[in-house]
Every structure is written in C-alpha cells, then in structure tokens.
C-alpha positions as a Markdown table, in Angstrom:
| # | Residue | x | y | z |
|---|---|---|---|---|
| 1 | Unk | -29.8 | -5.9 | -67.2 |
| 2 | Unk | -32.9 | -5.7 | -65.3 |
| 3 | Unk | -33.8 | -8.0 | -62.3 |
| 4 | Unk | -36.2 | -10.4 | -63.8 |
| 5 | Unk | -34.0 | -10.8 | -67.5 |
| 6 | Unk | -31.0 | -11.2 | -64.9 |
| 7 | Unk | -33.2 | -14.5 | -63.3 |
| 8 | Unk | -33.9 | -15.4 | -66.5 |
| 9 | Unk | -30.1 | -15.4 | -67.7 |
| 10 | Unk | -29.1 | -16.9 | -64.3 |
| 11 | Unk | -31.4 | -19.6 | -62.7 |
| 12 | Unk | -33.6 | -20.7 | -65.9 |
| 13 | Unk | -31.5 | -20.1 | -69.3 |
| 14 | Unk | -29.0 | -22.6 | -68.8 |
| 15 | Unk | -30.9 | -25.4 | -67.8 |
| 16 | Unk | -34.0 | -25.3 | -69.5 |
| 17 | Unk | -34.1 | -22.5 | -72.3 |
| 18 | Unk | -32.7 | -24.9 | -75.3 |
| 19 | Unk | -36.5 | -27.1 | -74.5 |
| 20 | Unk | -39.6 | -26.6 | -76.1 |
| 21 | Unk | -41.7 | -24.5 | -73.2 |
| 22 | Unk | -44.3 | -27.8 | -73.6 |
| 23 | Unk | -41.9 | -30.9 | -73.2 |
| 24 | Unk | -40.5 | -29.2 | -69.6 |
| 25 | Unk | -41.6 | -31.4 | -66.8 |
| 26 | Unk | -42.4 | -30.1 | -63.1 |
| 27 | Unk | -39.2 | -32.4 | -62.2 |
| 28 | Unk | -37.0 | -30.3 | -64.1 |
| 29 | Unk | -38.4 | -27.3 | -63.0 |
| 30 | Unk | -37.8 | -28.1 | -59.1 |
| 31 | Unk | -34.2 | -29.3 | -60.0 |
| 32 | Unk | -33.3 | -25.7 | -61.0 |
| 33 | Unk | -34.8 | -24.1 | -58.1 |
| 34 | Unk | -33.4 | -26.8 | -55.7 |
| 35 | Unk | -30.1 | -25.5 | -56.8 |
| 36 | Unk | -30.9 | -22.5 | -55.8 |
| 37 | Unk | -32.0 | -23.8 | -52.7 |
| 38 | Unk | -28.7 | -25.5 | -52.4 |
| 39 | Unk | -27.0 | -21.8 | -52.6 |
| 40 | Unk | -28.8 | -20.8 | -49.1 |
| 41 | Unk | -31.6 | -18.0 | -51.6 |
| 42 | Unk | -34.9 | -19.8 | -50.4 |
| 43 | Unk | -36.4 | -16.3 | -51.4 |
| 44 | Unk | -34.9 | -16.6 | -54.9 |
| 45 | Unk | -35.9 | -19.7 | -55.5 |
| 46 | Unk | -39.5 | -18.6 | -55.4 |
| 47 | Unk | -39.2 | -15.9 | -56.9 |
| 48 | Unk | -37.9 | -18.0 | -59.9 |
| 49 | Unk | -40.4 | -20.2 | -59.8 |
| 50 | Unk | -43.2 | -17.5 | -59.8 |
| 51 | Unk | -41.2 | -15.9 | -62.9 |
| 52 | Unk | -41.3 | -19.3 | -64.3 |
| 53 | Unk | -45.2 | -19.8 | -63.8 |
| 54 | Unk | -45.8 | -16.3 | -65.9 |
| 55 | Unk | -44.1 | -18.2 | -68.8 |
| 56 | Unk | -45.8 | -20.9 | -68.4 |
| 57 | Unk | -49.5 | -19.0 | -68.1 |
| 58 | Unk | -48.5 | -17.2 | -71.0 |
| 59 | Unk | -47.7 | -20.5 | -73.3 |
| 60 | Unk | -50.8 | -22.0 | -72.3 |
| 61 | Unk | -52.4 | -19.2 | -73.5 |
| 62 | Unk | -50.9 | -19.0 | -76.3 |
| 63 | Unk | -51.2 | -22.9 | -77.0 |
| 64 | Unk | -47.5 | -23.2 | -76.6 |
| 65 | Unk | -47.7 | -25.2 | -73.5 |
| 66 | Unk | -50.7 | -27.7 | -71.9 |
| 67 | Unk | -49.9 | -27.1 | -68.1 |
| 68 | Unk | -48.3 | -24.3 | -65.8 |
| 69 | Unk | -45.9 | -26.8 | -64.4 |
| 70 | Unk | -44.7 | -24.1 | -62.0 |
| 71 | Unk | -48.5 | -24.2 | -59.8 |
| 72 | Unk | -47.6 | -28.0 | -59.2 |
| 73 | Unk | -44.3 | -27.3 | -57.0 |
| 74 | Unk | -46.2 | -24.2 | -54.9 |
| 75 | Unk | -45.3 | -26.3 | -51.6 |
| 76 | Unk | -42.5 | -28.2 | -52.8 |
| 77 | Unk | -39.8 | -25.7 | -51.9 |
| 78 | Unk | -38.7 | -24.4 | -48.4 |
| 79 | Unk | -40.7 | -22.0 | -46.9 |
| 80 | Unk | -39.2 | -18.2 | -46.6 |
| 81 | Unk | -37.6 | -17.5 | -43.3 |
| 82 | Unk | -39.0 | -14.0 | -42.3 |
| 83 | Unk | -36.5 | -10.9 | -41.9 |
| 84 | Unk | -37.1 | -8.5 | -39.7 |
| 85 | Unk | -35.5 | -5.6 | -40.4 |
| 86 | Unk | -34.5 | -3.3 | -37.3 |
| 87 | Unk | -36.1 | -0.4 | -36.8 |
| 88 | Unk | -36.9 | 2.6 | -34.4 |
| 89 | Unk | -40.6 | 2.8 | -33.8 |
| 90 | Unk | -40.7 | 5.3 | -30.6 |
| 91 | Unk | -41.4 | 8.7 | -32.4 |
| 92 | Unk | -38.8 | 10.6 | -29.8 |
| 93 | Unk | -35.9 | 8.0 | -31.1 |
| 94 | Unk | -37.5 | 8.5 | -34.6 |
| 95 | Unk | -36.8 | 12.8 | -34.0 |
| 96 | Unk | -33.2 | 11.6 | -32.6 |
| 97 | Unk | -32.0 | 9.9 | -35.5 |
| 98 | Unk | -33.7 | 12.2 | -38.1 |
| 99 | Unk | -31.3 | 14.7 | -36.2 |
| 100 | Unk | -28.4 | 12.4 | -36.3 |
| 101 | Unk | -28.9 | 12.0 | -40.1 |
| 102 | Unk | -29.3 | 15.8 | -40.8 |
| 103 | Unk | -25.5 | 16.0 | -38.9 |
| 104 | Unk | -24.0 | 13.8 | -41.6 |
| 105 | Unk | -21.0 | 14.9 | -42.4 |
| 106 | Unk | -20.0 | 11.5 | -44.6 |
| 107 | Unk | -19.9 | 11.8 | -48.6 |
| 108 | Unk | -22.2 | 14.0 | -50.4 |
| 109 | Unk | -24.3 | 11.7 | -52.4 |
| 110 | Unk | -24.6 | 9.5 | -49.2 |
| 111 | Unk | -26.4 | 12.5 | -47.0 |
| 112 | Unk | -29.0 | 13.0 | -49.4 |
| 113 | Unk | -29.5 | 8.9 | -50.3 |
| 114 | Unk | -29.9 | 9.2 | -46.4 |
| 115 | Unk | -32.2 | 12.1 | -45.9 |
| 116 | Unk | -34.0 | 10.4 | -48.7 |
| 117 | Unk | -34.6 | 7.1 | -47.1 |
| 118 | Unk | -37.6 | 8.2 | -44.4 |
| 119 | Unk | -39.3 | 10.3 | -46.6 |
| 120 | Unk | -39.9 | 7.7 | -49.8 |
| 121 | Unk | -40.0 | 4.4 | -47.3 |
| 122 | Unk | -39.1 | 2.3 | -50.7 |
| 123 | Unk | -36.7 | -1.0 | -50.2 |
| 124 | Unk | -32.8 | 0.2 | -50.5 |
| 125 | Unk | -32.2 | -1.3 | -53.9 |
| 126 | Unk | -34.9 | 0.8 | -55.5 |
| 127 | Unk | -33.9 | 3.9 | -53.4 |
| 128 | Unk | -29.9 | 3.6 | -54.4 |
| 129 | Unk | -30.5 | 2.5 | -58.5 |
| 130 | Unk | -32.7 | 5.6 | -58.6 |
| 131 | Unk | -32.5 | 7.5 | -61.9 |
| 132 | Unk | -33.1 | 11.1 | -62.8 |
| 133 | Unk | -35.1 | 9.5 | -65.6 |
| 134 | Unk | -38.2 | 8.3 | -63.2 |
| 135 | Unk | -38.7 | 11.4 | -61.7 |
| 136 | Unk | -41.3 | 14.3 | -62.4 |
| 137 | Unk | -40.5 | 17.2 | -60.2 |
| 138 | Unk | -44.2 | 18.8 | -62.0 |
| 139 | Unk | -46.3 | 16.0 | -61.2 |
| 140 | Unk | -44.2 | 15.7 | -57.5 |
| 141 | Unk | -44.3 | 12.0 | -58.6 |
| 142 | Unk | -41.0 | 9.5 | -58.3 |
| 143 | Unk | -42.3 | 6.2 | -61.3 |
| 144 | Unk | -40.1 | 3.1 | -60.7 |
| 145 | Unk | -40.3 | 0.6 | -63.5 |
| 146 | Unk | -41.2 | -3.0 | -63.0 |
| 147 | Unk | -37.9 | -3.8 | -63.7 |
| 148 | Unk | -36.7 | -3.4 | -60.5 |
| 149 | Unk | -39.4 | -3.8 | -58.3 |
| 150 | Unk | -40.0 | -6.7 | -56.8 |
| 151 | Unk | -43.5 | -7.6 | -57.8 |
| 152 | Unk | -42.2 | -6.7 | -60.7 |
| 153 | Unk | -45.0 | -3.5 | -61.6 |
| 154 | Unk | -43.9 | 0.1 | -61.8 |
| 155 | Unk | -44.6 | 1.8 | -58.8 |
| 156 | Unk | -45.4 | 5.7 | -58.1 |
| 157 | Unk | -43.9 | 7.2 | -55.1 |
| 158 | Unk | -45.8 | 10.6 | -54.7 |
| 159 | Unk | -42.9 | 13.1 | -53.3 |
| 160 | Unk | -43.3 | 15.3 | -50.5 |
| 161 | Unk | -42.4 | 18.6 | -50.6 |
| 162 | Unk | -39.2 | 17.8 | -48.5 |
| 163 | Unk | -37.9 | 15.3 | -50.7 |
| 164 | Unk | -38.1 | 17.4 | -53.8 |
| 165 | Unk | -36.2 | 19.7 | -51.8 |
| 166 | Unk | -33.4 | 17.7 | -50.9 |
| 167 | Unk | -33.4 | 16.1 | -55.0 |
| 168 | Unk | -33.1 | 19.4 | -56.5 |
| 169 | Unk | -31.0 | 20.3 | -53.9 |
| 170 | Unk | -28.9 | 17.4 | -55.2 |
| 171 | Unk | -29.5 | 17.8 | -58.7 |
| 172 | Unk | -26.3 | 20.2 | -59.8 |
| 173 | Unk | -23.9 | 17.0 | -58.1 |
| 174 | Unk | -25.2 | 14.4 | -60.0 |
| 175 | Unk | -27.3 | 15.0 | -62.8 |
| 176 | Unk | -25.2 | 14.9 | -66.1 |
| 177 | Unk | -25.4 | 11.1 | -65.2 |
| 178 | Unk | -28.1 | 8.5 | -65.2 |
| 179 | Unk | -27.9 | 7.7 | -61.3 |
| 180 | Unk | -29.5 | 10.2 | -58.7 |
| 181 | Unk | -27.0 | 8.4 | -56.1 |
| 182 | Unk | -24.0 | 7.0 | -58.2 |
| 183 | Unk | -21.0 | 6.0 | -56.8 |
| 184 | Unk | -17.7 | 7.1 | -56.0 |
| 185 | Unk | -16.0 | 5.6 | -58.4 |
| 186 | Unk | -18.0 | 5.8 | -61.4 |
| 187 | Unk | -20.9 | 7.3 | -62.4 |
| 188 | Unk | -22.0 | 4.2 | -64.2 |
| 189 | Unk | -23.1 | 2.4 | -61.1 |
| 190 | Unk | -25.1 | 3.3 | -58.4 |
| 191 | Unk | -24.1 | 3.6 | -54.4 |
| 192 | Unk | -23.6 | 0.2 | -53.6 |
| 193 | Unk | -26.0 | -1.9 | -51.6 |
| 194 | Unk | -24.2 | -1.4 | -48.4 |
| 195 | Unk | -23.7 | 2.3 | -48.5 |
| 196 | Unk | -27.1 | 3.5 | -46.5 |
| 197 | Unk | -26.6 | 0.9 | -43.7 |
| 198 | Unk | -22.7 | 2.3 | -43.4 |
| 199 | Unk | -23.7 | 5.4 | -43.0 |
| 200 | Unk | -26.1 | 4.3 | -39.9 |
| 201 | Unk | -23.4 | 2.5 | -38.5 |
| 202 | Unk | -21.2 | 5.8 | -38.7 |
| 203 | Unk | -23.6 | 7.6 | -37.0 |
| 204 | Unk | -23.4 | 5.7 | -34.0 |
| 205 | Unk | -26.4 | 3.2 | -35.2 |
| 206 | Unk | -26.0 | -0.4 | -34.8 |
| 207 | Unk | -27.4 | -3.2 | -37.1 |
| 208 | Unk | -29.9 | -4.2 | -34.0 |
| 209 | Unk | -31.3 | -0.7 | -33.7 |
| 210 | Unk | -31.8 | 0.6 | -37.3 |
| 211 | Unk | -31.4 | -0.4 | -40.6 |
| 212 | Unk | -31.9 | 1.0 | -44.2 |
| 213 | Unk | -34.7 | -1.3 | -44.7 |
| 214 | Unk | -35.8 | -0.3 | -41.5 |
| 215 | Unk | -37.5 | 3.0 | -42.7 |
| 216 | Unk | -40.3 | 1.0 | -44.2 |
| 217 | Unk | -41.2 | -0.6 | -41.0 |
| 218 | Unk | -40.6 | 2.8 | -39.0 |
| 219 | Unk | -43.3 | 4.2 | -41.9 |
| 220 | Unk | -45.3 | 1.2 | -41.6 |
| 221 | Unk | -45.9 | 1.0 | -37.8 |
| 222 | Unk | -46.3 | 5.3 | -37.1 |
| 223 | Unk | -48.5 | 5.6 | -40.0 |
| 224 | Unk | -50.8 | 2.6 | -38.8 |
| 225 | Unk | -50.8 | 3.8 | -35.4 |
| 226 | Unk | -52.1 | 7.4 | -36.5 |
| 227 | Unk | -55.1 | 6.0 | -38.5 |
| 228 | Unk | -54.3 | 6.1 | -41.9 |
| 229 | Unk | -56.1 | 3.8 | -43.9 |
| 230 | Unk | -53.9 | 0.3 | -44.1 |
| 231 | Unk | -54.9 | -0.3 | -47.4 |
| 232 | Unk | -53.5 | 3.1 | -48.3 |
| 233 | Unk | -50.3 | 2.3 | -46.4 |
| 234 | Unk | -49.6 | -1.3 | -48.1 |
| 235 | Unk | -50.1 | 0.6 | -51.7 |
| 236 | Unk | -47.4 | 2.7 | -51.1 |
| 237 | Unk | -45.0 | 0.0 | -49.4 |
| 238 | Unk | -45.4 | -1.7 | -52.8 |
| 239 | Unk | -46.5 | -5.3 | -51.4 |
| 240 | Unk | -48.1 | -7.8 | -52.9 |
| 241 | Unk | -52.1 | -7.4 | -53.4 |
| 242 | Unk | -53.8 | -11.0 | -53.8 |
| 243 | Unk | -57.1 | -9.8 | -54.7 |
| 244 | Unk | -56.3 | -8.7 | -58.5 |
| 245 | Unk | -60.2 | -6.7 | -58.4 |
| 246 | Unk | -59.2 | -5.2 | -55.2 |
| 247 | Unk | -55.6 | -4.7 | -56.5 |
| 248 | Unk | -56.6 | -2.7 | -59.9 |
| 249 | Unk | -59.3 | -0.7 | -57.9 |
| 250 | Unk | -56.6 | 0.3 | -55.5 |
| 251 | Unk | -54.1 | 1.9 | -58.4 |
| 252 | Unk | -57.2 | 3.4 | -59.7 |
| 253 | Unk | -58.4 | 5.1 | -57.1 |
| 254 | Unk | -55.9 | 5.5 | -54.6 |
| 255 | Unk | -53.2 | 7.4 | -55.5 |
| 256 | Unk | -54.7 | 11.2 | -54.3 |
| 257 | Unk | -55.2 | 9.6 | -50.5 |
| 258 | Unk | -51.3 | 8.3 | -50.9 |
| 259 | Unk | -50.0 | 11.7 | -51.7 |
| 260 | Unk | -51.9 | 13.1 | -48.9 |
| 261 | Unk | -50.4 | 10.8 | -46.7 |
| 262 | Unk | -46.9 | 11.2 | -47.9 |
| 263 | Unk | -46.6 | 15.1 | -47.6 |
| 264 | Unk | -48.8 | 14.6 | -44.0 |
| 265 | Unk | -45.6 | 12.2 | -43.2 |
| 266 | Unk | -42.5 | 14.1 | -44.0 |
| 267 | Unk | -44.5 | 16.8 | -42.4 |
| 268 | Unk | -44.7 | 14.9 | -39.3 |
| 269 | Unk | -41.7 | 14.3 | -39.6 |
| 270 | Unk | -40.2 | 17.1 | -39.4 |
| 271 | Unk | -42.3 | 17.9 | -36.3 |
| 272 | Unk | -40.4 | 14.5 | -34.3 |
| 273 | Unk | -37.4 | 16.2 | -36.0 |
| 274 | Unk | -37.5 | 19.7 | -34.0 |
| 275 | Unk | -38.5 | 17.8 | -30.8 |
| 276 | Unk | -42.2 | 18.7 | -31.4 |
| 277 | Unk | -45.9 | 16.7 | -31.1 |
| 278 | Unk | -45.9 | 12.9 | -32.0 |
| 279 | Unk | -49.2 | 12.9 | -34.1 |
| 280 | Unk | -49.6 | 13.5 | -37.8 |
| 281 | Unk | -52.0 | 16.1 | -39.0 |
C-alpha cells in the first residue's frame, strides 16, 4: 500500500468516506485531523488535510463538490514543530566519517544502504524502500514514484558514478527480489526504518552528531557553501516548490545542471574521504 492510499485507509476512510464528497462540512473535516492531533503527528495531520484539499479541488472541478472545505482550516491546526536533524557540516569530520562508514563491517545490505546515503541525499524512507524496479543503470538515473515521496511527485535522482558502483556492486546479493536493501528476515520488506541510524550508532556516532537524515543537511549546507545554484540544490532535495510556473520550468530545465552537481559531489567526496581539498570542482 502506498503512502497517500495508506492516509486515505487510515485518517479519512473511516470517518468520512461513506458521505457524499459535497455534504462534508469543514467541522467534520478538522475533527478527523484533530484526532490526529490528539495522537502527538501534527505533521500528519497536515499532510491529511492537504491530501484531503486535492479531493476536494478535484470534486469542485468535477461539480461533485461546491467548496474545498480543506482551504478553510489552513490555520486551524497546530503549527509543525521543526526537526533538525544532526549532522556534520565541517568537511574534515565529513572525510572522517565517510572513512568510518567505508570500515563497516555490520551486515551486508546495511554497508551499501550506508555508503549509499551521502551520495543520493534522499530522506531514509525513500533510500531503504528502494526497488531495483526504479533504477536505470543506462540513463545513470534512480526515478522514485510519487507514491512514496512526500510531495507526493516522482522524483529523479541522477546517480553518480560512485553510487552505480556500489549498486551493481550490490546487485548479485539482492536482486532476485524487489527490494535493493531488504531485510534480514524476509525479502518481502525493506531494511527497517531504524537500520541506517544503527549502523551510525555502531560506528561510534551518536544521535547528537549525525543522523541518517542528516546526509541531506550535510549535502545541503557544503553544496551551498561551494556556489552551486540553490535552486538546483532544493530540486534535488525534493522540497516543496510554491511557484507552480517556477516549479514546472525547474523539472524542465534543470535536470542536466543536477547531474553535474551530483557526480561533482560524490567526487568531492571522495576527495574529504582521502584527506584531500575541501572544495568541489
């Protein structure tokens, strides 16, 4: 089940999918997401809600419904606390633990999933559900679908030479199945959600120093400081674009400047690796 039909089957279904889409009133609405509100997921709850305002943009399209009830309960809920997600930053710590990582002697889908992490700079649940469907070793192009994204739009992660390397490299272990990183006890799932931050923690890295989430902010902040073009940089974190003009130009255009970037930072990578210059070429 993907993430937005598992919201659907979750938080809306029961308490609202029996109703006509047009008799549903912005009261009922916020009582579902209050309860998820009530269960501590602030971040959830708006996330429904914004899945909920789709339908309802949709059926007033369609004349199905009069109103997007959704839009009238934008400031209703709780605002998002912030995460932030620890991460090294200083390029000399960033060689350190790239050389801690490559000394992984844990399980052997974990060491790749882990070698993985810096290079791609997607969020952990997209890296560990990965499938040897979505990848195109010709086209050096990694396409997640929609469905697990959390903007909900497939998203291309152009792959550097390096992390080609290390999938083919992982290909013979795991590739009569449907997940690139599937776990230990059954191919049928994926690594759980857990395993890349263990696998810090094992190498001596602390939940205050460096997380798997962490390797998007590490990417975030080194490829800022060396220039690259922000705009460039928040295409390939995958977040959200408000300007829809500026958003479809972006994914038109864009693409050939993010796959320079990506093979100029596992190259650069490599470099903090071996102990070598802090600047990307």
């Amino acid at each position: 089940m993907s993430i937005l039909n598992s919201r659907f089957e979750s938080h809306l279904f029961p308490y609202l999918g029996r109703q006509p889409i047009k008799s549903i009133r912005a009261q009922e609405l916020l009582s579902v997401l209050r309860r998820a509100e009530a269960r501590g997921t602030h971040e959830t709850a708006h996330r429904v809600r914004a899945l909920a305002g789709r339908v309802f943009r949709y059926a007033v399209a369609t004349g199905r419904a009069e109103h997007d009830v959704s839009a009238d309960l934008k400031d209703a809920l709780a605002p998002v606390k912030t995460k932030n997600f620890a991460a090294i930053l200083e390029p000399s710590r960033v060689g350190a633990l790239l050389r801690a990582i490559d000394g992984y002697a844990g399980q052997p889908v974990t060491a790749p999933a882990l070698k993985l992490a810096p290079l791609v700079f997607v969020r952990p649940g997209e890296l560990r559900a990965a499938e040897w469907s979505e990848f195109d070793f010709e086209k050096a192009e990694w396409r997640i679908p929609g469905a697990r994204m959390k903007m909900g739009e497939q998203h291309i992660v152009p792959l550097a030479r390096q992390a080609i390397d290390i999938l083919k490299a992982l290909q013979p272990l795991t590739n009569r199945g449907r997940y690139v990183f599937p776990s230990l006890l059954t191919r049928d799932r994926p690594i759980s959600d857990n395993t890349i931050n263990a696998a810090l923690r094992r190498l001596g890295y602390n939940g205050d120093e460096q997380t798997g989430h962490g390797f998007r902010s590490m990417a975030s902040t080194l490829l800022n400081e060396q220039g690259f073009p922000p705009d460039v940089i928040e295409l390939q974190l995958a977040h959200a674009e408000r300007n829809k003009v500026r958003a479809a130009y972006n994914k038109a255009q864009r693409l050939g400047e993010r796959r320079k970037m990506m093979q100029a930072w596992a190259d650069y990578l490599d470099r903090l690796r071996a102990g070598l210059d802090t600047a990307v070429a």
